[in-house]
N, C-alpha and C positions, 0 to 999 in steps of 0.2 A: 236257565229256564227262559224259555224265547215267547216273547208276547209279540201280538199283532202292533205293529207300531200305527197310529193316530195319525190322519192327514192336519192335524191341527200342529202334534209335534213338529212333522216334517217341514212342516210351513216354519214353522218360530226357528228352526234349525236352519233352513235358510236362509232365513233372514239375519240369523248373528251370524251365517259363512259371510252375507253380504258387508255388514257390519264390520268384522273380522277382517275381508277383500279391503275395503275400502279404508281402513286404517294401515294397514298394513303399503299398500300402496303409497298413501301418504307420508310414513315413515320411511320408505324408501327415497321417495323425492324429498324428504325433508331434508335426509342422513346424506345426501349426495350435496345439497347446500349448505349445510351445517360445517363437511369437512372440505369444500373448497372455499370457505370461509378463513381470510388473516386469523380470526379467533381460534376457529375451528386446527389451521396448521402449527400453531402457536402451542395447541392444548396437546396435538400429536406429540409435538416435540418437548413434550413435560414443562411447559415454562406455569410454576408455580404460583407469581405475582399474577399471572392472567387469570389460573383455577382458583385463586382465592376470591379473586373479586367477580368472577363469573358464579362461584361458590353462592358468595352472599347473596344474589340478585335471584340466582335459583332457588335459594329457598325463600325469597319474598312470593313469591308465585307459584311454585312446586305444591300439588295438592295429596301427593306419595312421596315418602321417603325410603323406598322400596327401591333396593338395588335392580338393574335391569339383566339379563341373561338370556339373550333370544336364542342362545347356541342351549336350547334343552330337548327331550324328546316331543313334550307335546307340543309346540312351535312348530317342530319339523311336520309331527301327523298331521296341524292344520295347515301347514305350508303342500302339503303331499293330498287331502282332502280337497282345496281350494282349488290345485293344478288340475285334480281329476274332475270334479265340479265345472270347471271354466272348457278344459278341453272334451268333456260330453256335451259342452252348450257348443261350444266351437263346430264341432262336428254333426249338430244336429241346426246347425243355422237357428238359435235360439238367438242371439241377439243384434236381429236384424228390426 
């Protein structure tokens, strides 16, 4: 059953894609310093003594203890959402 959708919804829907954009971004540039980080090649390379003590200090700060999995479907739909999002702004010269 298809209802009229609300310019109020579309609003708050774009604004968590922006929300969404904008983390996701950051998680990119974070994940790109994180692994050319000593630490970061260190942890690639299974060294245990590093993950423990990295371990600890993460959970003094860690506010989820929720494993991470961006390899899912709904990650991809919002990665494939956002792409189409950005490339109708692109092409409609929206962020000039």
């Amino acid at each position: 059953m298809e209802g009229k959708i609300k310019k109020s919804d579309l609003t708050k829907f774009a604004k968590d894609c922006v929300y969404a954009h904008e983390k996701a971004v950051k998680l990119e540039c974070i994940s790109e310093d994180i692994m050319r980080s000593q630490i970061g090649k260190e942890l690639i390379n299974d060294n245990q003594g590093i993950l423990l003590e990295v371990s600890k200090r993460f959970a003094k700060y860690a506010r989820e203890s929720m494993n991470v999995d961006l390899d899912n479907g709904e990650v991809q739909n919002l990665q494939n959402i956002l792409n189409a999002i950005i490339d109708c702004c692109e092409e409609n010269n929206w962020f000039e």
